[in-house]
N, C-alpha and C positions, 0 to 999 in steps of 0.2 A: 504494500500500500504506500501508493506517496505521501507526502504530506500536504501537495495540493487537496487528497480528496479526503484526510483526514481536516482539513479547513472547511474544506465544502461542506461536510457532515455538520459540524459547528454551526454553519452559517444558515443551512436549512433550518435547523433547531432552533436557532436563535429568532429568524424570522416567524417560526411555529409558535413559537412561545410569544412572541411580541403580536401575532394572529388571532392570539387567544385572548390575552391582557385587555386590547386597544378596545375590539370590538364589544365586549363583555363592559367592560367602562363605560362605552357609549348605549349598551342595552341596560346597565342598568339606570342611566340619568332619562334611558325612556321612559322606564316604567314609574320612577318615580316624578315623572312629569305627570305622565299618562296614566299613569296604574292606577289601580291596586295590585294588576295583575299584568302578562306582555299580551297588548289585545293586537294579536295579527293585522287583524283587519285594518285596525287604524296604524297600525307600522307599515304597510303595506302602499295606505292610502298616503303616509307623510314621504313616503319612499318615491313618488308618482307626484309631489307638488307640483313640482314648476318641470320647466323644460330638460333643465341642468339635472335634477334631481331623477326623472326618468330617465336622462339620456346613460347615469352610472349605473342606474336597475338594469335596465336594456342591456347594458356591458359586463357586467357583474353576472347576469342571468345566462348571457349567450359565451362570455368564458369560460365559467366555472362548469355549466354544460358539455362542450368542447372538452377541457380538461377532464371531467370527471368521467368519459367514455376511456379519454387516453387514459388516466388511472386503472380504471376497471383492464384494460385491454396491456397495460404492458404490465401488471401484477401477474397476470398470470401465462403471461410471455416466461416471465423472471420467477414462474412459481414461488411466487413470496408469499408470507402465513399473515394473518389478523388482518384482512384487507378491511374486515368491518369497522376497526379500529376507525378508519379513517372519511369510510362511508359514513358513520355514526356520529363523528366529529365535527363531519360538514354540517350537519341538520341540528346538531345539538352545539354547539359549540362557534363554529363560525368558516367559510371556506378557508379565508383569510390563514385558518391554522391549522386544516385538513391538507391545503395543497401542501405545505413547504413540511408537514410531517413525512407525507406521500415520498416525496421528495427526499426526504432524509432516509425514510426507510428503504426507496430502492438505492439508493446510493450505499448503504451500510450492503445492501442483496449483492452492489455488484461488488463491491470488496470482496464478500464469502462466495461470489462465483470465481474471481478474478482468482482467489486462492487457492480453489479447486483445480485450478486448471483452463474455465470455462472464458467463454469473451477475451483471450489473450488477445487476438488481433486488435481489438475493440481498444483495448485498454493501452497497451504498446504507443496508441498514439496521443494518450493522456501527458 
């Protein structure tokens, strides 16, 4: 393993966790705006105010989509385990800290493939 990709692992992680923090900050000053409880509906509807505020739904919706196919689709490319971990994380927790987890975790996958033997071409040009 190099130490580029023992950085990279760091750096996913680090954004996973700053994924998690940010957005979790900003649901709970919702709810305490909005609450008593997190009313979808009306996060949905302030998500959709103005132009600007769709135009990041619309982006947000059609990336995280987009990504979350390629998720599902190279997990088990790279037979890696707990993928629900991350599916789970998206809906309960925030994409924001589902992708750069994803992310960390195949990267940690191609390490222990990289060791076995596997993706040498792949990695050679790391």
């Amino acid at each position: 393993m190099t130490p580029w990709r023992n950085l990279l692992c760091f750096v996913y992680l680090g954004f996973s966790v700053l994924g998690a923090i940010l957005p979790s900050i900003a649901n709970f000053s919702f709810v305490k705006e909005y609450g008593p409880g997190f009313d979808l509906i009306r996060f949905i509807e302030l998500a959709n105010i103005n132009p600007a505020a769709r135009s990041l739904s619309i982006d947000l919706l059609l990336g995280a989509g987009a990504i979350t196919v390629w998720i599902v689709s190279e997990s088990r490319r790279l037979k890696m385990k707990n993928l629900w971990i991350v599916i789970v994380g998206t809906f309960l927790v925030a994409f924001a800290f589902a992708a750069p987890l994803f992310l960390f975790l195949r990267e940690r996958r191609l390490i222990e493939l990289e060791k076995e033997g596997f993706f040498k071409a792949i990695t050679e040009t790391d």
